[in-house]
C-alpha positions in Angstrom: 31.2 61.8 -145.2 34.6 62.1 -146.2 35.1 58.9 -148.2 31.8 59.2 -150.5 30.2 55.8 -151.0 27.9 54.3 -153.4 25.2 52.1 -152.9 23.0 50.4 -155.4 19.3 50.2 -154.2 17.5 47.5 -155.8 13.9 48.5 -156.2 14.7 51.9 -154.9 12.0 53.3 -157.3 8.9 51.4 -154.4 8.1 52.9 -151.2 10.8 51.8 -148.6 13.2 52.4 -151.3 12.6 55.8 -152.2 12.8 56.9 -148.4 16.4 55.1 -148.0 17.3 57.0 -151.4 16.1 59.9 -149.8 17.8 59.5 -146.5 21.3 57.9 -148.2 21.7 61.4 -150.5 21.0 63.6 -147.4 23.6 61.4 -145.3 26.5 62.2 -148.5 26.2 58.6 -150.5 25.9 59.0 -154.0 23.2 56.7 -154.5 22.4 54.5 -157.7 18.5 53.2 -158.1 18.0 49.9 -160.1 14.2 49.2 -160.6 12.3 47.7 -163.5 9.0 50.2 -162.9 7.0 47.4 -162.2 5.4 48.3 -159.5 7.8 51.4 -158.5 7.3 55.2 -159.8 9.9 56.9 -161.6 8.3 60.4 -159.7 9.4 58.9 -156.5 13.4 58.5 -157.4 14.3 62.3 -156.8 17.7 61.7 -155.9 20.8 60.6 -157.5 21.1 58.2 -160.5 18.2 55.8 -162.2 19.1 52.6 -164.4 16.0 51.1 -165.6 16.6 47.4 -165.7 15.1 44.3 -164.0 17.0 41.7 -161.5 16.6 38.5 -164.2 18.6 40.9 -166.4 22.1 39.7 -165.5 23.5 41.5 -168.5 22.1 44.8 -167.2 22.9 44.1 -163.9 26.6 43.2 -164.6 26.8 46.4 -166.8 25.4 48.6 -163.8 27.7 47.5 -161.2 31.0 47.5 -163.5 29.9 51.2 -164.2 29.0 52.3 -160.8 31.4 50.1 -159.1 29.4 50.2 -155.7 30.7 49.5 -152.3 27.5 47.9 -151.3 23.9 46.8 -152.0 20.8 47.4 -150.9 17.9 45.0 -151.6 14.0 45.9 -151.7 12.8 44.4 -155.1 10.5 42.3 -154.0 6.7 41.1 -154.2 5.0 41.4 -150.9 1.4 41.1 -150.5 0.6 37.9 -148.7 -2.4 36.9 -150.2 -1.4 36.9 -153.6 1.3 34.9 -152.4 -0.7 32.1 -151.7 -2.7 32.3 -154.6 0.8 33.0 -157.1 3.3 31.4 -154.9 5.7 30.9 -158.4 5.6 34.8 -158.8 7.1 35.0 -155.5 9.8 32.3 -155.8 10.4 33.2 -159.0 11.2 37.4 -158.6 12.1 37.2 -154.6 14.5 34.3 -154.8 15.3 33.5 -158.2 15.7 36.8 -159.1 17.9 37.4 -155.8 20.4 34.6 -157.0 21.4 36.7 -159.8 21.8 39.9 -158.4 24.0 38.0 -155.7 25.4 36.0 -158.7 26.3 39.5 -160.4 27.9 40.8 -157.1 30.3 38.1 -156.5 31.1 38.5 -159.9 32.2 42.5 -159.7 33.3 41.8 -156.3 30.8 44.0 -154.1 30.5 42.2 -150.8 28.3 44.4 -148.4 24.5 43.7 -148.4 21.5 44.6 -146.7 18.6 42.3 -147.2 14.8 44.0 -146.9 13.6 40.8 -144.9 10.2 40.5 -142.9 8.5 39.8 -139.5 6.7 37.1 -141.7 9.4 34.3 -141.3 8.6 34.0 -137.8 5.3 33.0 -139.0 2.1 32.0 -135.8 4.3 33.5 -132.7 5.2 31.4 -130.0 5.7 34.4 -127.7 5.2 38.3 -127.9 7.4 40.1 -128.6 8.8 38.0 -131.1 12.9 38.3 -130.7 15.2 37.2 -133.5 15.7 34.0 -131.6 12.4 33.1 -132.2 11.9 30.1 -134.8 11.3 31.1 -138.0 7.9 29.3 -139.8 6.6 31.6 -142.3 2.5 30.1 -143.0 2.7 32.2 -146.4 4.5 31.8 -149.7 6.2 35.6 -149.5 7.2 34.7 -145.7 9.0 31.7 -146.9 10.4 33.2 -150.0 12.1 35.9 -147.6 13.7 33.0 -145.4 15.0 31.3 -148.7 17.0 34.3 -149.2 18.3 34.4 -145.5 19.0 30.9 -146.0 20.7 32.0 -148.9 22.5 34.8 -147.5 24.3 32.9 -144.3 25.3 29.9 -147.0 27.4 32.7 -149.1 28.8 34.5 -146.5 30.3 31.2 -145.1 31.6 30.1 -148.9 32.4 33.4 -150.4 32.9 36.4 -148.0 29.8 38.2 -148.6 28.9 40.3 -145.7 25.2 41.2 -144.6 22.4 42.1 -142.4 19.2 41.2 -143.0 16.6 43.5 -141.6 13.2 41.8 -140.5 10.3 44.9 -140.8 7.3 44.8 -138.9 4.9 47.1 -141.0 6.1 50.0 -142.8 3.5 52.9 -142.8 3.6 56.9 -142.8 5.5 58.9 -145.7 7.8 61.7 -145.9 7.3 64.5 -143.9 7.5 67.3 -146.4 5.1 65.0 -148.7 8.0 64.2 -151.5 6.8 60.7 -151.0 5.1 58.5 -150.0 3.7 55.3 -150.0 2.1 54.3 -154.0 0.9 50.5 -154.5 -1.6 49.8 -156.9 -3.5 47.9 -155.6 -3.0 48.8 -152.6 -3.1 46.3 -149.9 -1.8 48.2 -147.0 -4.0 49.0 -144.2 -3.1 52.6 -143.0 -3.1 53.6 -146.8 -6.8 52.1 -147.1 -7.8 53.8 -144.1 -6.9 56.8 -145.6 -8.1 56.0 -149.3 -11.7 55.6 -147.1 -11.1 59.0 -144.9 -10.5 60.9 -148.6 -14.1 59.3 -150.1 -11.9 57.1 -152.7 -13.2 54.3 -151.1 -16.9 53.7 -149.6 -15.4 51.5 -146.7 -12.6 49.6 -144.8 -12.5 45.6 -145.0 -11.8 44.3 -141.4 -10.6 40.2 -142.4 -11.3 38.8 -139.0 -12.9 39.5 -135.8 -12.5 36.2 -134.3 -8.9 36.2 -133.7 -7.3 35.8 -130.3 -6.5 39.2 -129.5 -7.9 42.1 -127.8 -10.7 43.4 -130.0 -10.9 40.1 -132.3 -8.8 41.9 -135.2 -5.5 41.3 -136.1 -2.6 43.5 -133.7 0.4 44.7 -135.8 4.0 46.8 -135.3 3.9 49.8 -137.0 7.2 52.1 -138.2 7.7 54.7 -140.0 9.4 54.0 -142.8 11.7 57.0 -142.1 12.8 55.0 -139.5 13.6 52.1 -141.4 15.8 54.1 -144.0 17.8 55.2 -140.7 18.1 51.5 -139.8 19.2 50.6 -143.1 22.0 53.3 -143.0 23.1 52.3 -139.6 23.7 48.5 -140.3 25.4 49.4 -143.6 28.4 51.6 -141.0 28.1 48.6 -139.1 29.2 46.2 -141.8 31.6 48.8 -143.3 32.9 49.2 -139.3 33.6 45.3 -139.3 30.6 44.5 -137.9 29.6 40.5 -138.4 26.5 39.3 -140.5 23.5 38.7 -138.9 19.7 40.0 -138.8 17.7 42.2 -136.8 14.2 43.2 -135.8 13.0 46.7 -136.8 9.5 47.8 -134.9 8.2 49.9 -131.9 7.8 47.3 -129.9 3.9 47.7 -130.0 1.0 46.4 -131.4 -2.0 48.1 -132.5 -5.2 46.1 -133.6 -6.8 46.8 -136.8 -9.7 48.9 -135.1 -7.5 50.7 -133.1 -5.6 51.9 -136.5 -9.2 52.6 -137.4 -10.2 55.0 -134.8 -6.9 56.3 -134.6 -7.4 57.6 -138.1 -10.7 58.8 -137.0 -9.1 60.9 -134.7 -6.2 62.2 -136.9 -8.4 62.9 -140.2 -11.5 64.3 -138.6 -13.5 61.7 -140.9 -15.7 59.1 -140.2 -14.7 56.1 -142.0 -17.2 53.0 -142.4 -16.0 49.6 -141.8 -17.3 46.2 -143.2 -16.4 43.0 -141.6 -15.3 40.0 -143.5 -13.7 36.6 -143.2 -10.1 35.6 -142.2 -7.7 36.1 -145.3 -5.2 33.0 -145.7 -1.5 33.6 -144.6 -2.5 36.2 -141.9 -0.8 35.6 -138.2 -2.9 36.6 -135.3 -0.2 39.1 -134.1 3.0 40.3 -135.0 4.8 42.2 -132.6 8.7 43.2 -132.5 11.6 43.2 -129.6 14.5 45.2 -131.0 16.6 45.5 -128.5 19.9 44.0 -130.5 18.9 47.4 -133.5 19.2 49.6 -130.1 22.3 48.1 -128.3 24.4 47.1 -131.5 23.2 49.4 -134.2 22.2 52.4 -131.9 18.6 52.4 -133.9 15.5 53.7 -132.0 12.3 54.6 -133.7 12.3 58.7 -133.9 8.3 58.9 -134.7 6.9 55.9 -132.3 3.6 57.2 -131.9 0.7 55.9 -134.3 -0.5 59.1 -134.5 2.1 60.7 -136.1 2.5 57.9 -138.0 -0.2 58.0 -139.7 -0.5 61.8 -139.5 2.5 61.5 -142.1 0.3 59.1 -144.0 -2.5 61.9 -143.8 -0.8 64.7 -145.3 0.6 62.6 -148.5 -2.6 61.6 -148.6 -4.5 64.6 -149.0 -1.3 66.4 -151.2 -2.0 63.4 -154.0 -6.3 63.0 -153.5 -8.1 66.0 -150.9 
């Protein structure tokens, strides 16, 4: 890049974070990670410069931004597991909205107008139709779905009043890791599926939970999108050119375009570990949609994104060899 940018990632220190930190500094951005630890790894931020320091902190973040000066922001701090949502829904409002407001707050202040939002296939909520487009009415059945539309809400309202400019970016499920095993994906707990999987292939775990068998769908288990996240740090990339081409605000669908069911992610990792893995059923979880699958055709014809590693087995293959790198 000729004209070096810098973007301040907002929980770049968590998994989705520290790949687009990983991807930005390869692509030439000098790249500025803002994360409060909480649930991110120092390890994982490998690449340009670390403030420790927490979005309610508008002191820190107004400090940050008038020393860094960025040309835009990237957003991923957020709490994501749906079922604590509904158990904790105030620690969802609370960090993915409140805390939101004041990093948007703090922008308007230092005048830093581009932003790309980390949203979620989880405001579409139960889907009327498969794939789900971005047309598609959004009505998130969970706490952290509906705390992710707040901020869209949010996000359309300032751009109309005050000239911020964004794209929110609506994930079907992240999975997989860096392919030369710098990172990967770290939750504790984790909640994730592929990552449990694997914790169960390595012997860290006796068995997989299965939360419904019942459901209207193939095999009776829930179907999901799966992308690698290296794919979603390319997206993230693409729609920040777009903005800084002229491109208008607006939100787009990241996925394949293809669901898997939870027994076929099973098998698959069967197949790619060479380990049996056992498998307990158990009862629906609250919050969870039958199917969420992904059109993203607008990502292809406006941003020129396509997933580079569509297959699930490669997919999780990446998974794999993080996997056994950290635990085999």
């Amino acid at each position: 890049m000729s004209d070096r940018k810098t973007i301040l990632i907002a929980g770049g220190a968590g998994y989705i974070g520290s790949h687009l930190n990983r991807t930005a500094h390869e692509r030439g951005y000098h790249t500025v990670v803002y994360d409060n630890l909480v649930s991110g790894h120092k390890s994982a931020v490998q690449w340009g410069d670390f403030v420790l320091g927490d979005l309610a902190d508008a002191g820190q973040l107004r400090l940050t931004l008038r020393h860094f000066r960025p040309d835009a922001v990237m957003h991923f701090a957020a709490h994501f597991c749906v079922g604590e949502s509904v158990d904790d829904p105030e620690k969802y409002y609370l960090n993915n909205v409140a805390a939101t407001l004041n990093l948007l707050r703090t922008m308007r202040e230092e005048a830093c107008r581009h932003f790309i939002f980390s949203s979620t296939c989880a405001t579409y909520g139960i889907p009327r139709r498969i794939p789900i487009v971005e047309e598609h009415p959004q009505a998130p059945v969970n706490p952290y779905g509906r705390s992710k539309l707040m901020v869209e809400t949010v996000l359309a309202d300032y751009a109309a009043a005050y000239g911020l400019r964004y794209v929110n970016l609506r994930y079907f499920n992240a999975a997989g890791a860096d392919v030369l095993t710098r990172i990967g994906e770290d939750h504790s707990p984790e909640t994730h599926l592929i990552p449990l999987v694997l914790d169960a292939a390595a012997g860290r775990r006796p068995h997989v939970s299965i939360f419904g068998t019942d459901y209207d769908t193939p095999d009776g288990t829930c179907v999901r999108d799966y992308i690698h996240v290296d794919d979603i740090a390319r997206a993230h990339l693409l729609a920040l050119e777009y903005l800084f081409e002229g491109g208008e605000s607006g939100s787009f669908n990241l996925g394949n375009g293809r669901g898997y069911s939870v027994k076929q992610v099973i098998d698959c990792a069967r197949s790619v570990t060479g380990r049996e893995i056992a498998v307990i059923k158990g009862p629906r979880r609250a919050g969870d949609s039958p199917a969420l699958v992904g059109g993203t055709e607008p990502a292809a014809r406006i941003l020129g994104w396509r997933p580079e590693t569509p297959r699930l087995e490669d997919i999780i293959g990446t998974a794999w060899a993080w996997h056994k790198k950290r635990f085999c």
